[in-house]
C-alpha positions in Angstrom: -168.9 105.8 -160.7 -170.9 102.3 -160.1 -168.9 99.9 -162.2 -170.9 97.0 -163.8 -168.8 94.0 -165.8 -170.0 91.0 -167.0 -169.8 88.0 -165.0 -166.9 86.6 -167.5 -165.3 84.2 -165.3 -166.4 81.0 -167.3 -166.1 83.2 -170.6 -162.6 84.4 -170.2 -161.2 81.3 -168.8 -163.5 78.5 -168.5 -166.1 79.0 -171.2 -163.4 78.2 -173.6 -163.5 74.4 -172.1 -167.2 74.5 -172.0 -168.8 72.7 -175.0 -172.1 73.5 -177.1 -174.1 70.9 -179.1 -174.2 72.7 -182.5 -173.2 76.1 -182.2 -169.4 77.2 -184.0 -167.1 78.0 -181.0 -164.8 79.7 -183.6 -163.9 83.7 -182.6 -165.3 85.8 -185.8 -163.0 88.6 -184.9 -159.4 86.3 -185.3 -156.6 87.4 -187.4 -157.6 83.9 -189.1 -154.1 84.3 -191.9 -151.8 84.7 -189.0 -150.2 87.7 -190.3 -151.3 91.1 -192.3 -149.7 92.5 -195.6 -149.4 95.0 -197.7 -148.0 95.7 -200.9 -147.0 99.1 -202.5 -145.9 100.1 -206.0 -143.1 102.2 -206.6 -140.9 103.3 -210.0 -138.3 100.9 -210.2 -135.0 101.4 -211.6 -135.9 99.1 -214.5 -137.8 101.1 -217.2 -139.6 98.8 -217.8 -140.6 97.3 -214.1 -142.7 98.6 -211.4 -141.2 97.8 -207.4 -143.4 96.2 -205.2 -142.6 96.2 -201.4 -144.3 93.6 -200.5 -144.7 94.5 -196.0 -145.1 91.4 -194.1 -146.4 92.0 -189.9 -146.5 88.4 -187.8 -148.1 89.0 -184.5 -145.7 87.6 -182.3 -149.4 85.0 -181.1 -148.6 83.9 -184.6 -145.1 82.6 -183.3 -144.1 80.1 -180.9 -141.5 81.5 -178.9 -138.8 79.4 -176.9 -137.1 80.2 -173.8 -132.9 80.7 -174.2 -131.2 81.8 -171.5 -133.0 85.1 -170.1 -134.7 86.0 -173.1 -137.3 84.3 -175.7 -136.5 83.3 -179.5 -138.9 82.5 -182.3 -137.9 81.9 -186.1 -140.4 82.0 -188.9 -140.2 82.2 -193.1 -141.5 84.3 -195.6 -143.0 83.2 -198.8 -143.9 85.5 -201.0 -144.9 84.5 -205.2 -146.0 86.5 -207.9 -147.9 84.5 -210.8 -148.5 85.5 -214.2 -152.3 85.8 -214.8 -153.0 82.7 -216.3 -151.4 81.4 -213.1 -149.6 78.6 -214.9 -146.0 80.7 -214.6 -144.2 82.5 -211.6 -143.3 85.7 -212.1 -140.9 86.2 -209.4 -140.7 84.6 -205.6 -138.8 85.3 -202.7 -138.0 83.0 -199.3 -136.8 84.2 -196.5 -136.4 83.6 -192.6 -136.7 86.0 -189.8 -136.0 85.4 -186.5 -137.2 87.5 -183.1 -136.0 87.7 -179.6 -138.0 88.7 -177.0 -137.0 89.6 -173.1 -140.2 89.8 -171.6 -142.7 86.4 -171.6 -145.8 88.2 -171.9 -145.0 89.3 -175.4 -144.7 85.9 -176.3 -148.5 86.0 -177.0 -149.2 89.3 -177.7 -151.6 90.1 -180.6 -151.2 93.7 -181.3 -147.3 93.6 -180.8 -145.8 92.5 -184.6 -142.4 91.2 -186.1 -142.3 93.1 -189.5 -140.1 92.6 -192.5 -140.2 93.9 -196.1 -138.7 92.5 -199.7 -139.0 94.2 -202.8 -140.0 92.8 -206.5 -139.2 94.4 -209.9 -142.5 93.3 -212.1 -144.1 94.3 -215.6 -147.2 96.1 -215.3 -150.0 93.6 -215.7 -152.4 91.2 -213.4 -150.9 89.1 -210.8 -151.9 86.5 -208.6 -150.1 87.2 -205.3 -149.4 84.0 -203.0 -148.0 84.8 -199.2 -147.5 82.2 -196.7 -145.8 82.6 -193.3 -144.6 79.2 -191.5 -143.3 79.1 -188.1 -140.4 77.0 -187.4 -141.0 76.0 -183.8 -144.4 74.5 -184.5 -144.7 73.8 -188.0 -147.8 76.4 -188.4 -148.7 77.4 -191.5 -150.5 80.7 -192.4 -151.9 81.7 -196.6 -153.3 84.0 -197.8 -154.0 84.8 -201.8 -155.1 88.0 -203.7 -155.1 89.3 -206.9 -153.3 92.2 -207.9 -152.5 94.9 -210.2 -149.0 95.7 -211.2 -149.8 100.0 -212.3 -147.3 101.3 -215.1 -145.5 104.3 -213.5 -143.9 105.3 -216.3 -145.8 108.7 -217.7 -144.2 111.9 -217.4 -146.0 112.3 -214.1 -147.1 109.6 -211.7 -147.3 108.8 -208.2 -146.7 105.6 -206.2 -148.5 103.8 -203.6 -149.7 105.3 -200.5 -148.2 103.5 -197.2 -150.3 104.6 -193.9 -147.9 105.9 -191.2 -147.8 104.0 -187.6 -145.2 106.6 -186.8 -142.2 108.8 -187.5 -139.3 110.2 -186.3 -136.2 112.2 -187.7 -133.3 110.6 -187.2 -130.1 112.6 -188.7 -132.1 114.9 -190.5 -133.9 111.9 -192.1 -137.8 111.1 -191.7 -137.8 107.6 -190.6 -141.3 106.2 -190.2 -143.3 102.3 -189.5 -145.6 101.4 -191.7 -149.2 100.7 -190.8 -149.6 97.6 -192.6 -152.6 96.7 -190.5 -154.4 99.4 -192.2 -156.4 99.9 -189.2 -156.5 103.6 -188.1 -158.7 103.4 -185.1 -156.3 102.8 -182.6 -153.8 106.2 -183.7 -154.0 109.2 -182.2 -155.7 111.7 -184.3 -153.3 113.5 -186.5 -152.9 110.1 -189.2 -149.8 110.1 -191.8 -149.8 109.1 -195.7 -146.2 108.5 -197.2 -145.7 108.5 -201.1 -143.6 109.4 -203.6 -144.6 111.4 -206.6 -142.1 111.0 -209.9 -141.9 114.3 -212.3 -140.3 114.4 -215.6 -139.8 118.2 -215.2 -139.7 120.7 -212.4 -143.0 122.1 -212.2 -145.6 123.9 -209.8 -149.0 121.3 -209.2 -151.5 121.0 -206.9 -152.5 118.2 -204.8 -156.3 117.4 -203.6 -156.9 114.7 -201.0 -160.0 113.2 -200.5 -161.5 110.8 -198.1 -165.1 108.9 -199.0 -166.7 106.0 -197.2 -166.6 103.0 -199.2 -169.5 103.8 -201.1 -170.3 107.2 -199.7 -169.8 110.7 -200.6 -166.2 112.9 -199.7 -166.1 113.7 -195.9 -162.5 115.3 -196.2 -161.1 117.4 -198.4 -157.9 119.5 -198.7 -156.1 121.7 -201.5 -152.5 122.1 -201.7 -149.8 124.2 -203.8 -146.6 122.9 -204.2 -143.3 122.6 -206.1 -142.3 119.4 -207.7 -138.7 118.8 -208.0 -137.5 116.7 -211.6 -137.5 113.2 -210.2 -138.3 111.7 -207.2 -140.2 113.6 -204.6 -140.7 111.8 -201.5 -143.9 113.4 -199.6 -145.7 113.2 -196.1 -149.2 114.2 -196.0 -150.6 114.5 -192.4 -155.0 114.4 -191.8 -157.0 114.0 -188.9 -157.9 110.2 -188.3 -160.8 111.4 -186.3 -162.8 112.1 -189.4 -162.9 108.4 -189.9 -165.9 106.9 -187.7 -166.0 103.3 -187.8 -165.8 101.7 -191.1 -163.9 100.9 -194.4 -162.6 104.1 -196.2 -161.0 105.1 -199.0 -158.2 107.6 -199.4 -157.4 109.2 -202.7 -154.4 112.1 -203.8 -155.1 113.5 -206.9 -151.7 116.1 -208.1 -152.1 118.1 -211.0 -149.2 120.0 -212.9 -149.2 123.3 -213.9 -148.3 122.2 -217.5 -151.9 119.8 -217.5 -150.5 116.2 -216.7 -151.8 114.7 -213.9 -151.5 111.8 -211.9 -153.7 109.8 -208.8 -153.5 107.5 -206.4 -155.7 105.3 -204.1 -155.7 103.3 -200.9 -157.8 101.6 -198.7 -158.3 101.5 -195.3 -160.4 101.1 -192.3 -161.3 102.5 -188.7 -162.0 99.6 -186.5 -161.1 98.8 -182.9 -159.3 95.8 -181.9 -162.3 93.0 -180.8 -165.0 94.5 -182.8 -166.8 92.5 -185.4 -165.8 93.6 -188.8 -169.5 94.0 -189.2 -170.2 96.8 -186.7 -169.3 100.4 -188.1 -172.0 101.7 -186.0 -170.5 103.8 -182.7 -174.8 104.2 -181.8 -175.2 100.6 -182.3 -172.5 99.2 -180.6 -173.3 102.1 -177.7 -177.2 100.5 -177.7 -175.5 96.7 -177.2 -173.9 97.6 -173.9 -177.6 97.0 -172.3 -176.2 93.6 -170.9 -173.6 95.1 -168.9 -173.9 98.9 -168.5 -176.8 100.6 -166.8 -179.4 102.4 -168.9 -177.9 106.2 -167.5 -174.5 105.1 -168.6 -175.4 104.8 -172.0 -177.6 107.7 -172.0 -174.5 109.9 -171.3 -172.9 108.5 -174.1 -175.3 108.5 -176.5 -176.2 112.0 -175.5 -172.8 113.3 -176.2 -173.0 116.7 -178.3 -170.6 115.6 -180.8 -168.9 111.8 -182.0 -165.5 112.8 -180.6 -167.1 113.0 -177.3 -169.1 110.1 -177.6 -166.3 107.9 -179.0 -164.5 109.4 -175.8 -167.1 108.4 -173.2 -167.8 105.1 -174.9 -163.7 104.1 -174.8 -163.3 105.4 -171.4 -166.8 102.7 -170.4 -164.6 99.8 -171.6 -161.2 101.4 -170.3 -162.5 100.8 -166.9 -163.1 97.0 -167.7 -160.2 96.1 -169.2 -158.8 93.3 -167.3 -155.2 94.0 -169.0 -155.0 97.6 -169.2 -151.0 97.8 -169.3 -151.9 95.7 -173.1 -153.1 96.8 -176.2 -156.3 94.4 -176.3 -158.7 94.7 -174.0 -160.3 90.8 -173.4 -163.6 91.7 -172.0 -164.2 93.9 -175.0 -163.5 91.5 -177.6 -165.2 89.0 -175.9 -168.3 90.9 -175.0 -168.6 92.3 -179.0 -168.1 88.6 -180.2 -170.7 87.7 -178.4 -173.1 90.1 -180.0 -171.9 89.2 -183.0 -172.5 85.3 -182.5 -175.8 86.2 -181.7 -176.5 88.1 -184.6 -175.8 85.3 -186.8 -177.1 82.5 -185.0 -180.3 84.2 -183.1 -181.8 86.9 -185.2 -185.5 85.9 -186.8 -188.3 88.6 -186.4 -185.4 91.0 -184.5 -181.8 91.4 -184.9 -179.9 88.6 -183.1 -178.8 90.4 -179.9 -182.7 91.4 -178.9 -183.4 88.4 -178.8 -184.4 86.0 -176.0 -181.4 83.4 -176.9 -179.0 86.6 -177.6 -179.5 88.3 -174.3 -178.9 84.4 -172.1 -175.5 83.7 -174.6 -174.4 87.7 -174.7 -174.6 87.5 -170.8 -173.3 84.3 -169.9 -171.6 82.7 -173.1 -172.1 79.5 -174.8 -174.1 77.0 -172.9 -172.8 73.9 -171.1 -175.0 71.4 -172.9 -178.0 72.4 -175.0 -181.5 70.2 -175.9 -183.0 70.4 -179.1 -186.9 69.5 -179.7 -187.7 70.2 -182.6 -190.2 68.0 -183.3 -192.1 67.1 -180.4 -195.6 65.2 -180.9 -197.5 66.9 -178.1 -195.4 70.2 -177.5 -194.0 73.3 -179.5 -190.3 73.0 -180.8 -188.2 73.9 -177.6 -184.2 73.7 -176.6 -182.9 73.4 -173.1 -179.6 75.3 -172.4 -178.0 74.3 -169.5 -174.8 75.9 -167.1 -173.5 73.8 -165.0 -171.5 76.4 -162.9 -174.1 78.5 -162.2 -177.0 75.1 -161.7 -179.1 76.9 -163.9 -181.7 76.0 -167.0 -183.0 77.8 -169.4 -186.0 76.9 -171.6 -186.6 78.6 -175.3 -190.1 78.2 -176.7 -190.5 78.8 -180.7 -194.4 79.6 -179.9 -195.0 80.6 -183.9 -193.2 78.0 -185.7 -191.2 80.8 -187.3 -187.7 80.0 -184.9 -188.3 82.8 -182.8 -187.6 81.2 -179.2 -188.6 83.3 -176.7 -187.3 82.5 -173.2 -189.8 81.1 -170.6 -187.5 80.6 -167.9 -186.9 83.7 -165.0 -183.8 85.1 -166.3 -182.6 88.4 -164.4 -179.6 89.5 -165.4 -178.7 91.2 -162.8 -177.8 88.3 -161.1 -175.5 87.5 -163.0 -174.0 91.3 -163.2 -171.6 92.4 -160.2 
């Protein structure tokens, strides 16, 4: 197969020296809190108190790591604060300090490779205001993030607990041990997906579980009945699905259990299907198939998009990228990010009559990235507004023409990206 890749070379590694006049240089697609959380009610051994594990996963990018001996250390701290409503009292906070040790340099800066570390909290039921911040020690970097929060009341006869997505599991001494998947990101797990929660029963009783999965928004796309004893107590549960069922985009996740004797009991998570790169915007495998016009040849996306099912066509579309990935022995793939945050830069800064990556300016910055320099007329005398963007490596011009008045610059300069394709 003919294999066609972007001519990245001032993208990947130069274009991140290269400067633009007015246009935000800042990567949409960054993990811009440093760090990713979640945090799970369970029944606490208080009567009157709900736990909350609050799950705290640095990517070891988000830690600077120095060298000691033959291997590579990096210390952070955890701050984690619960505020009462009114936010004028803390409920409860907790410090701590983790430290990591790596043998191999190229983790160093790893993105999708995490330090994770967990502390639990014994809260009333009520509203919170939840305050996290990560610090490294090395380099002073400081990483907040803030959300508000509802402590549930697990208490009733029957009730159930968070749900905590599964990275993965094993049995160790006859004990499931599992890692949680605190990203909340499914797309990159193999298709059988894992739910772990605990369901607390006043009695012994038969009940019935339903679990359902919607599109935020959108109508049930997965459903499935099951019978089961409860034990009196605590009843710690797995519930395996198929991840595949989960195209692109944000999802929720509900298990509804219902007792013989009437009580019942629910609970709800959130989560998303999204690969590592793409804009949080895109949720559209078509779409994103369609914006490969700048670097894969018209029959290439035909195939995919001609696919007789999605799991095929998610297939053929992944294997496309697989085959560019300038670090395939890593879990992100740079001309793939780079390539979709593009796209995405263009839809917010180029779209007028047509979406942002049709247009004239999208297709010259999708292809070769930001300009060098860039030439704003907007209010020539004798002329129609006009901007030059100029690349230096490549001794090339480009000249936009807004011919309406309406900011729709359409590009007057040859431009065949072909060229510029190898």
């Amino acid at each position: 197969m003919k294999i066609i890749t972007l001519a990245l070379a001032t993208t990947l590694l130069g274009s991140a020296l290269a400067q633009m006049e007015y246009y935000d240089r800042t990567n949409p697609f960054a993990n811009v809190t440093g760090f990713y959380y979640d945090l799970v009610p369970f029944q606490a051994k208080e009567s009157d108190k709900t736990r909350i594990d609050a799950f705290v996963q640095t990517p070891f990018n988000s830690i600077q790591f120095i060298r000691d001996g033959d291997v590579y250390r990096g210390e952070y701290s955890v701050f984690v604060s619960f505020y009462n409503e009114d936010e004028d009292e803390t409920a409860m906070e907790k410090m701590w300090k983790e430290r990591v040790t790596l043998e191999d340099f190229r983790k160093t800066n790893a993105k999708n490779q995490f330090a994770l570390t967990v502390r639990s909290f014994a809260l009333a039921p009520g509203d919170y205001t939840v305050a996290i911040n990560v610090e490294d020690e090395e380099s002073d970097n400081e990483y907040n993030n803030e959300v508000e929060y509802v402590v549930p009341d697990l208490r009733a006869p029957l009730s159930v607990s968070g749900l905590i997505l599964v990275a993965d599991k094993n049995v160790v001494d006859g004990k499931t041990r599992f890692i949680p998947n605190v990203t909340g990101n499914l797309a990159r797990q193999d298709s059988a997906a894992s739910l772990f929660y605990e369901v607390y029963s006043d009695i012994a009783e038969e009940a019935t579980f339903v679990y359902t999965m919607k599109p935020k928004g959108g109508s049930v796309i997965y459903e499935d009945t099951v019978s089961r004893g409860l034990s009196k107590g605590k009843n710690q549960l797995f519930y395996d699905f198929d991840a595949k069922k989960a195209s692109l985009g944000e999802y929720d996740f509900r298990v509804e259990i219902h007792r013989a004797d009437g009580a019942s009991a629910a609970s709800e998570r959130a989560f998303r299907s999204r690969w590592i790169g793409m804009p949080a915007t895109q949720d559209d495998l078509e779409l994103a198939t369609k914006q490969m016009m700048y670097i894969a040849p018209s029959d290439e996306i035909d195939e995919i998009l001609d696919a007789d099912d999605f799991e095929t066509q998610l297939e053929r579309f992944q294997e496309f990228w697989k085959e560019r990935d300038p670090s395939p022995s890593t879990a992100e793939n740079e001309t793939f990010n780079e390539y979709y945050r593009r796209v995405e830069y263009a839809n917010k800064h180029f779209g007028n009559l047509r979406e942002g990556w049709r247009s004239d300016m999208g297709m010259v910055y999708i292809v070769l990235g930001p300009p060098d320099n860039v030439e704003r007329h907007p209010f020539e005398y004798d002329s129609k507004p006009y901007e030059i963007w100029s690349y230096y490596d490549i001794n090339r011009r480009f000249i936009f023409v807004d011919q309406t008045g309406f900011g729709d610059y359409r590009l007057i300069t040859p431009f065949y990206r072909e060229n510029y394709l190898r």
